[in-house]
N, C-alpha and C positions, 0 to 999 in steps of 0.2 A: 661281934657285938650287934646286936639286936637294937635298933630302933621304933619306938611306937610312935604314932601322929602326935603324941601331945609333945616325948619329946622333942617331932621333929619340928613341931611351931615354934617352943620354946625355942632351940636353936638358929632358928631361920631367923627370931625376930631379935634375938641376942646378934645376928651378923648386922642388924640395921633395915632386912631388905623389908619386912613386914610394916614401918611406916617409913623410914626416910626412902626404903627405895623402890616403895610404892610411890612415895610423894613426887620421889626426882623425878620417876618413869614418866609419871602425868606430867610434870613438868615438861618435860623433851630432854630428859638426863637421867642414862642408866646410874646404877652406883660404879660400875666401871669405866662412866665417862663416856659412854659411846650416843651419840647424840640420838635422838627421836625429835628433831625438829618437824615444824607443820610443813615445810616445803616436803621433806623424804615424806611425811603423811599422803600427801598426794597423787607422790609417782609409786609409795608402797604401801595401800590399806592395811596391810599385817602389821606396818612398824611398831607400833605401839607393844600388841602382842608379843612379837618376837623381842622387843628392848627389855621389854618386864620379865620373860623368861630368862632370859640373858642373863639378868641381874640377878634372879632367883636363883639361876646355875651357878651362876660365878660365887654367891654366897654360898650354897652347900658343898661346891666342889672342894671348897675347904676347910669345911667341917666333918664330913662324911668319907667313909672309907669306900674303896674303887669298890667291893660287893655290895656295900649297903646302898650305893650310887645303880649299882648294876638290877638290884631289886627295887629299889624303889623308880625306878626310869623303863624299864621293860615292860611295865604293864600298860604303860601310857601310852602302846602303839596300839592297843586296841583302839581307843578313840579315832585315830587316825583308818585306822582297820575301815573299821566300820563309816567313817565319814565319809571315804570312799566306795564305800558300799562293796568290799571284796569281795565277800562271798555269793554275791551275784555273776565276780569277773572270774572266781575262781569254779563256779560251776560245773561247767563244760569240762575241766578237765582233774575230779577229783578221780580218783585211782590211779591216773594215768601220768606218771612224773616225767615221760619223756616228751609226750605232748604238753607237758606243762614249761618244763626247759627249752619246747620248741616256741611257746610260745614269749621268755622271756628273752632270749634271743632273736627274734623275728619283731615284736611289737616293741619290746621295752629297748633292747637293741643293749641288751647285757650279753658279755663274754660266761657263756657256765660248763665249766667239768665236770663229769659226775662218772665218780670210782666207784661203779656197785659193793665191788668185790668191797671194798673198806668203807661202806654204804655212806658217802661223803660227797657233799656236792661244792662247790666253789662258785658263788657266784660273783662278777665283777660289774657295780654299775655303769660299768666302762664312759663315766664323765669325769670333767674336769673340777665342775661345783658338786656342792652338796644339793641333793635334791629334797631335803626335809623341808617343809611348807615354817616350821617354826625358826629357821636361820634366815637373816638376811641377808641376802646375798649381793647386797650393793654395799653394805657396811660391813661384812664380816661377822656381825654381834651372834656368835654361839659361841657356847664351850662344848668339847669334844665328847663331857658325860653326856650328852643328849645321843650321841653314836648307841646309847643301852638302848633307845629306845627302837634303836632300827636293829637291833640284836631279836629284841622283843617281834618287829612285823617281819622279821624273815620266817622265825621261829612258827608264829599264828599261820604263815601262809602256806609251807610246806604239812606242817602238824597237818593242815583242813586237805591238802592234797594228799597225802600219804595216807592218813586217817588214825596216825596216830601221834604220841608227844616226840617232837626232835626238840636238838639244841641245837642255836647257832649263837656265833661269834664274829666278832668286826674282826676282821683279819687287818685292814689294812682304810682308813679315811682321809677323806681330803681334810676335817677338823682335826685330824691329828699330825697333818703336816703331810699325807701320802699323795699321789697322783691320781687316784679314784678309791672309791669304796667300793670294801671286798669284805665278802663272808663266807664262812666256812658253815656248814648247816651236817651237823651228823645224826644221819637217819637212825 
């Protein structure tokens, strides 16, 4: 099943989050109850942000099927892409994927496999939290469909490296209850 924008406003604002859990959020209350108070405003300027996504997630993760979640959350790592400016950091090493993997292992301090033969790479963020700028990580507020999104910036970062389209996949998340985040990326 196929979803358009209009049905998916309609649905977001059939779960409530379109004003009541817009309202809460301003308030300092997800619709999941997870507080956005002004003291956490202070020690985390994203709270706000990340409560309202929270909410947002939490209402379609139960409206929407795991592929229509998976297309509609993958594209959203371009923003992040680009707000980072990657294609400045991925420069230096487009053609070259073993200097690429030397360099997420040495700077980013990722565990990476990489099977020519079955052209498949495994990368492991090898931490303990999640490191997406939109999870709190003092209160926990994400849901695990936000994991598409980082499906989506593995996918962008290899694709600009390689120089052509790959697929990847969460193999394995701390939002989904795992010991780090893992993705599998097939060239």
């Amino acid at each position: 099943m196929t979803i358009n924008r209009k049905d998916f406003i309609k649905k977001t604002c059939l779960t409530g989050i379109c004003v009541c859990g817009i309202n809460s959020v301003t308030a300092g209350q997800s619709v999941s109850g997870t507080e956005a108070a002004p003291g956490m405003m202070a020690d985390n300027p994203n709270a706000l942000q990340q409560a309202w996504v929270s909410a947002l997630l939490d209402g379609i993760d139960n409206i929407l099927k795991e592929d229509e979640l998976r297309k509609m959350l993958k594209p959203c790592a371009l923003t992040h892409y680009k707000n980072l400016g990657m294609d400045e950091v991925l420069k230096g090493y487009i053609g070259d994927i073993d200097k690429w993997i030397n360099f997420l292992v040495t700077e980013w301090n990722w565990k990476v496999e990489y099977n020519r033969d079955a052209g498949q790479v495994i990368c492991d963020e090898n931490k303990n939290y999640c490191v997406c700028p939109m999870v709190n990580k003092t209160t926990g507020i994400a849901s695990s469909s936000i994991c598409y999104c980082s499906e989506g910036f593995i996918e962008k970062m290899f694709s600009v490296i390689t120089g052509r389209d790959v697929k990847g996949r969460v193999e394995s998340s701390i939002l989904r209850g795992d010991k780090s985040c893992r993705y599998i990326v097939y060239l």
